[in-house]
C-alpha positions in Angstrom: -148.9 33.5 -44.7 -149.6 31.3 -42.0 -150.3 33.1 -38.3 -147.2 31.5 -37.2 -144.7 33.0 -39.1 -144.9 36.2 -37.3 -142.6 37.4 -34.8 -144.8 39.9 -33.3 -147.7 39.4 -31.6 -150.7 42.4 -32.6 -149.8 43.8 -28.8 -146.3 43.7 -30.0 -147.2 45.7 -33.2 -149.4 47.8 -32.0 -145.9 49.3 -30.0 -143.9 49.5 -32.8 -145.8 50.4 -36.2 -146.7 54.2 -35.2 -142.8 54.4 -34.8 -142.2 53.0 -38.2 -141.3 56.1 -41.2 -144.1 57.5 -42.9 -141.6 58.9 -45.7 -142.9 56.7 -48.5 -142.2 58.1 -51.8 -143.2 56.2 -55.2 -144.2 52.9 -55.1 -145.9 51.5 -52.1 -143.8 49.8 -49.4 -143.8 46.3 -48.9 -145.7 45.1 -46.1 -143.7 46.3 -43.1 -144.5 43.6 -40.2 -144.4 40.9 -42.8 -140.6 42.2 -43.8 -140.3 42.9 -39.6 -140.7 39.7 -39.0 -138.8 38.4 -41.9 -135.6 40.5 -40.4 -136.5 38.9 -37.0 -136.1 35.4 -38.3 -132.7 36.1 -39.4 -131.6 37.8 -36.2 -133.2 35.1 -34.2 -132.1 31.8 -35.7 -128.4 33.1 -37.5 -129.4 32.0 -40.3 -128.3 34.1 -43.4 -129.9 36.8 -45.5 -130.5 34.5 -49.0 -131.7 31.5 -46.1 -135.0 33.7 -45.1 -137.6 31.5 -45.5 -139.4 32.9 -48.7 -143.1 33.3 -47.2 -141.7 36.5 -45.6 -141.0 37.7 -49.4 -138.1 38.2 -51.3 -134.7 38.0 -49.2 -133.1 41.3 -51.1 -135.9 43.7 -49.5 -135.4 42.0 -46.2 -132.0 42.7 -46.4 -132.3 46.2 -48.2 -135.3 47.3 -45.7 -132.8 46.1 -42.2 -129.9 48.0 -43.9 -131.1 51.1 -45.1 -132.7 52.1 -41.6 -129.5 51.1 -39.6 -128.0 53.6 -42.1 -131.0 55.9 -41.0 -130.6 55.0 -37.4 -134.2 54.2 -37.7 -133.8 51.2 -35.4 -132.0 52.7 -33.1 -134.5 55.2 -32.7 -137.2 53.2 -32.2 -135.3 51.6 -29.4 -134.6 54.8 -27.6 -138.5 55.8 -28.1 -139.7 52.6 -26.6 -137.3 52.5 -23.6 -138.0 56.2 -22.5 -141.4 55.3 -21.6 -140.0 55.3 -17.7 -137.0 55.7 -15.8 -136.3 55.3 -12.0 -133.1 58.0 -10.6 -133.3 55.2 -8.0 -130.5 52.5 -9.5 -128.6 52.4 -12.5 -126.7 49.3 -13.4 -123.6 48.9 -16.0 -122.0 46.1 -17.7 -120.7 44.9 -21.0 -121.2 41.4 -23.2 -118.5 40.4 -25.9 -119.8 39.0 -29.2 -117.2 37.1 -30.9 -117.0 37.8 -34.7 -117.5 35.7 -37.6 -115.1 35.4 -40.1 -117.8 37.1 -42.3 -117.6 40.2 -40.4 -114.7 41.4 -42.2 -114.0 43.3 -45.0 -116.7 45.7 -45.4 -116.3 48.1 -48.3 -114.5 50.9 -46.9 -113.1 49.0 -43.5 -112.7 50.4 -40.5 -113.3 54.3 -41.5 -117.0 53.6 -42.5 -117.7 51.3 -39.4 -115.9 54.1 -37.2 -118.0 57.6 -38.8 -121.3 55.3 -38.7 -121.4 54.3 -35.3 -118.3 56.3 -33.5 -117.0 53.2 -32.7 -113.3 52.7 -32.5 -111.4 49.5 -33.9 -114.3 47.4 -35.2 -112.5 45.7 -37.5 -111.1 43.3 -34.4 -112.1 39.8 -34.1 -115.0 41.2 -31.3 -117.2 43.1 -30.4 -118.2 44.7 -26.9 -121.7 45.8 -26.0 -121.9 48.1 -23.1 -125.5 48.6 -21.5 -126.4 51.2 -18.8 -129.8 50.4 -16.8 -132.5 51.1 -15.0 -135.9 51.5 -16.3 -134.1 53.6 -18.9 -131.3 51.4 -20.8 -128.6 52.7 -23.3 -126.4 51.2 -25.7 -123.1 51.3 -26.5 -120.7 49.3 -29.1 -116.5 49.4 -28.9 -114.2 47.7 -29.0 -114.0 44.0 -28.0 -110.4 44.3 -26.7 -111.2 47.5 -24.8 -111.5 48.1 -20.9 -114.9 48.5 -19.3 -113.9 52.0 -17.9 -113.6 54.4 -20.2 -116.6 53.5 -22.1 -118.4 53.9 -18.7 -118.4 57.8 -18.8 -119.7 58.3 -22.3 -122.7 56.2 -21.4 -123.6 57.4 -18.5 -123.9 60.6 -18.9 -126.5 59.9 -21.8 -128.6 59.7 -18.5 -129.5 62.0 -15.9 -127.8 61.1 -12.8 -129.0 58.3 -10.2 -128.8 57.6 -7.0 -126.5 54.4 -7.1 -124.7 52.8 -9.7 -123.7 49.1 -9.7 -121.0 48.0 -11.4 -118.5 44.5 -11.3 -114.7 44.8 -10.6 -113.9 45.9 -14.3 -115.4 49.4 -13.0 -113.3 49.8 -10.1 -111.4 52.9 -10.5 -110.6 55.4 -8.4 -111.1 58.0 -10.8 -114.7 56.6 -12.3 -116.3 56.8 -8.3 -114.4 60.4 -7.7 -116.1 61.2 -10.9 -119.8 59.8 -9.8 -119.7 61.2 -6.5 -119.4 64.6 -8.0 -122.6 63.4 -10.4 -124.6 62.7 -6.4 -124.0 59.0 -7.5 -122.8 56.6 -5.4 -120.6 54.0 -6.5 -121.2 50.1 -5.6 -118.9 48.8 -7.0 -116.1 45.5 -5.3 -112.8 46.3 -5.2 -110.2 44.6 -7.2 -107.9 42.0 -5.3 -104.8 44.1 -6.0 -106.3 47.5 -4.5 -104.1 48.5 -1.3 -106.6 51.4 0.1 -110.4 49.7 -0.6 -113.0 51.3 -0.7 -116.4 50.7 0.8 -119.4 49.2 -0.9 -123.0 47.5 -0.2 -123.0 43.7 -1.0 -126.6 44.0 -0.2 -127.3 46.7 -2.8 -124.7 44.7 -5.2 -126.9 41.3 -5.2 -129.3 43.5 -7.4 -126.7 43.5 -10.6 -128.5 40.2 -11.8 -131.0 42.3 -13.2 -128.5 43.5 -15.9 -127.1 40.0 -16.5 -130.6 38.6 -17.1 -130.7 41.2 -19.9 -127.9 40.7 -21.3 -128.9 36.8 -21.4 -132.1 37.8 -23.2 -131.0 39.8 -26.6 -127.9 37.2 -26.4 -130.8 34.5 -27.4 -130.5 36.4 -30.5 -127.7 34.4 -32.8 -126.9 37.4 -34.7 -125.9 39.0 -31.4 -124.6 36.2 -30.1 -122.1 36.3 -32.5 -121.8 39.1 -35.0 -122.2 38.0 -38.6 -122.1 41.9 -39.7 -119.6 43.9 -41.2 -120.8 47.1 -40.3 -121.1 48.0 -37.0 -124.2 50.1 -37.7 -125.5 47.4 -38.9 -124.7 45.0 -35.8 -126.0 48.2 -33.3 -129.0 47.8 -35.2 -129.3 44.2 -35.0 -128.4 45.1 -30.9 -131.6 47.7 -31.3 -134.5 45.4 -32.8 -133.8 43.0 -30.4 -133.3 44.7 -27.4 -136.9 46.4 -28.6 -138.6 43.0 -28.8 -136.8 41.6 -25.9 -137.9 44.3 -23.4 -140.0 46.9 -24.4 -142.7 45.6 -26.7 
């Protein structure tokens, strides 16, 4: 295989193989960066499974290997691993990116009860998807649904983390009950008021200008077409695809 085909440099590797399962039974595994990469390619470029350029070996154990840790949350895992090398309690930052759906995302065998037990995600069988991301040097993920509100998504994610400082949020998190709810955490809330709010409240645009950070993430794993736009039918399988790429965006 020529040096070029892989999608991770040795440094890059060197991150992610001791995270990799050691749980092989029977015959030998496959090469694991060479399929890595080969899973990668297709997230990367869109293209689909079958369309895997063949140097990175048969396009049925790409596939199989990518779907059968999603189903082992193996991906997600590793994610998590990676991004808890360091936190700040400093700044935390939340927002959400919709990923339109394909017309081949639907009709996974077993609809919308297997994508909701896999993932906890409610209504994925909509024509969208919503991934919500809570940062700081620590950064969670979340799926729901593409035609839900920002806000009560927000809670469930951040209390995965211990509690910051300050959190900075756009307009879709301004609710009264969301900043009552942080201030009690020691948080406080920068967050712009909406144009219809009679009684604002107060907030640092100084402290705001810092929310970039968590766009320019968001701009990174979106270079990704199989974020982009989600091709999957199970959303375990597109948090996964979320996962791999976050990982190689950011933390490796």
């Amino acid at each position: 295989m020529r040096a070029s085909l892989f999608w991770l440099t040795d440094a890059q590797w060197a991150k992610i193989e001791p995270r990799l399962p050691s749980d092989v039974r029977g015959k030998e595994r496959v090469d694991d960066r060479r399929v890595i990469s080969g899973i990668l390619h297709v997230l990367k470029s869109g293209c689909r499974w079958c369309d895997c350029p063949p140097e990175y070996g048969p396009h049925t154990t790409i596939y199989n290997r990518f779907s059968r840790w999603a189903k082992r949350g193996i991906w997600e895992r590793m994610f998590n691993d990676l991004a808890a090398r360091g936190r700040s309690n400093e700044t935390q930052m939340i927002d959400s990116t919709h990923s339109k759906a394909h017309r081949s995302a639907s009709g996974g065998k077993g609809g919308s009860k297997i994508r909701q037990s896999d993932v906890h995600v409610a209504g994925a069988t909509r024509r969208s998807t919503q991934s919500q991301m809570l940062k700081d040097a620590l950064v969670s993920l979340m799926l729901s649904d593409g035609a839900a509100h920002d806000c009560p998504a927000a809670k469930p994610l951040i209390e995965r983390k211990k509690a910051a400082k300050k959190l900075l949020g756009d307009k879709a998190y301004d609710s009264a009950e969301l900043r009552q709810w942080l201030k009690q955490r020691g948080t406080r809330a920068v967050i712009p008021n909406r144009s219809n709010r009679k009684q604002p409240f107060s907030f640092s645009k100084r402290l705001y200008r810092e929310r970039h950070h968590i766009e320019n993430a968001f701009c990174r794993i979106k270079d990704f077409r199989r974020v982009f736009t989600r091709y999957d039918k199970l959303a375990r399988n597109f948090l996964a695809s979320v996962c791999l790429a976050a990982t190689v965006a950011w933390w490796t």
